[in-house]
C-alpha positions in Angstrom: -25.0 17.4 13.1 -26.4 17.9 9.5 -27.2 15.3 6.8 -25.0 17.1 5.0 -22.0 16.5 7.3 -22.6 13.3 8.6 -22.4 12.5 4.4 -18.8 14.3 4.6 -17.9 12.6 7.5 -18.5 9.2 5.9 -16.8 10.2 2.9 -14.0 11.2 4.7 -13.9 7.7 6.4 -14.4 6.0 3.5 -11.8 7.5 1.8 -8.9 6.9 4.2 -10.0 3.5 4.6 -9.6 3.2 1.0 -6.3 4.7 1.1 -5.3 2.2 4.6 -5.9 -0.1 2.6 -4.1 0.8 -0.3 -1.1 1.1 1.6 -1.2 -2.5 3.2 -1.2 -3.3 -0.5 1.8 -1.3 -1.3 3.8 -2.9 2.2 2.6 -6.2 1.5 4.0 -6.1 -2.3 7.3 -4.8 -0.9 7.9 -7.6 1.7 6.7 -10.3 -1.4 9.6 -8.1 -3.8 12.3 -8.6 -0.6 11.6 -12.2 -0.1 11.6 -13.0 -3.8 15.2 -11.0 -3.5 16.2 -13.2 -0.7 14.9 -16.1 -3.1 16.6 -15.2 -5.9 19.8 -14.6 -3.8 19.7 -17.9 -2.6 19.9 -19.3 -6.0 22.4 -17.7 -7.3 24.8 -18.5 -4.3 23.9 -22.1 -5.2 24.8 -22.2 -8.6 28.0 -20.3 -7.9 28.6 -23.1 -5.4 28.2 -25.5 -7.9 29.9 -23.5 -10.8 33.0 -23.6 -8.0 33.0 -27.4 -7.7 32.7 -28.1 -11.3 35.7 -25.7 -11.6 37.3 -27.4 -8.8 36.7 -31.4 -10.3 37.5 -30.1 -13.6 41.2 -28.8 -12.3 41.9 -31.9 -10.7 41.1 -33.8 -13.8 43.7 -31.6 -15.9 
C-alpha cells in the first residue's frame, strides 16, 4: 500500500469516528430532551393535583 493511501485510509477513519461520535452526541441529547419531558410531565401532573385539591377544599368551604 502507498503513503498516499494509507493517508486516505486514516482520513477516512478519522472522519467516521468523528461523525460516530457526533451521533452519540446527537442520541445522548435526545434521551436528556425525553427525560427532561418526563420531568417536566411530572410536574405539571403535580400541580394539577394540587390545583384539584385546592379546588376541592375551596368547594367545601362555600
Amino acid at each position: 500500500m502507498r503513503e498516499s493511501e494509507k493517508q486516505i485510509a486514516k482520513l477516512a477513519l478519522l472522519g467516521e469516528s468523528i461523525g460516530l461520535f457526533g451521533q452519540a452526541i446527537t442520541t445522548l441529547a435526545a434521551y436528556l430532551a425525553l427525560v427532561d419531558e418526563e420531568i417536566e410531565d411530572d410536574k405539571f401532573i403535580k400541580m394539577q393535583r394540587q390545583i384539584d385539591d385546592l379546588l376541592s377544599e375551596m368547594r367545601q368551604k362555600k
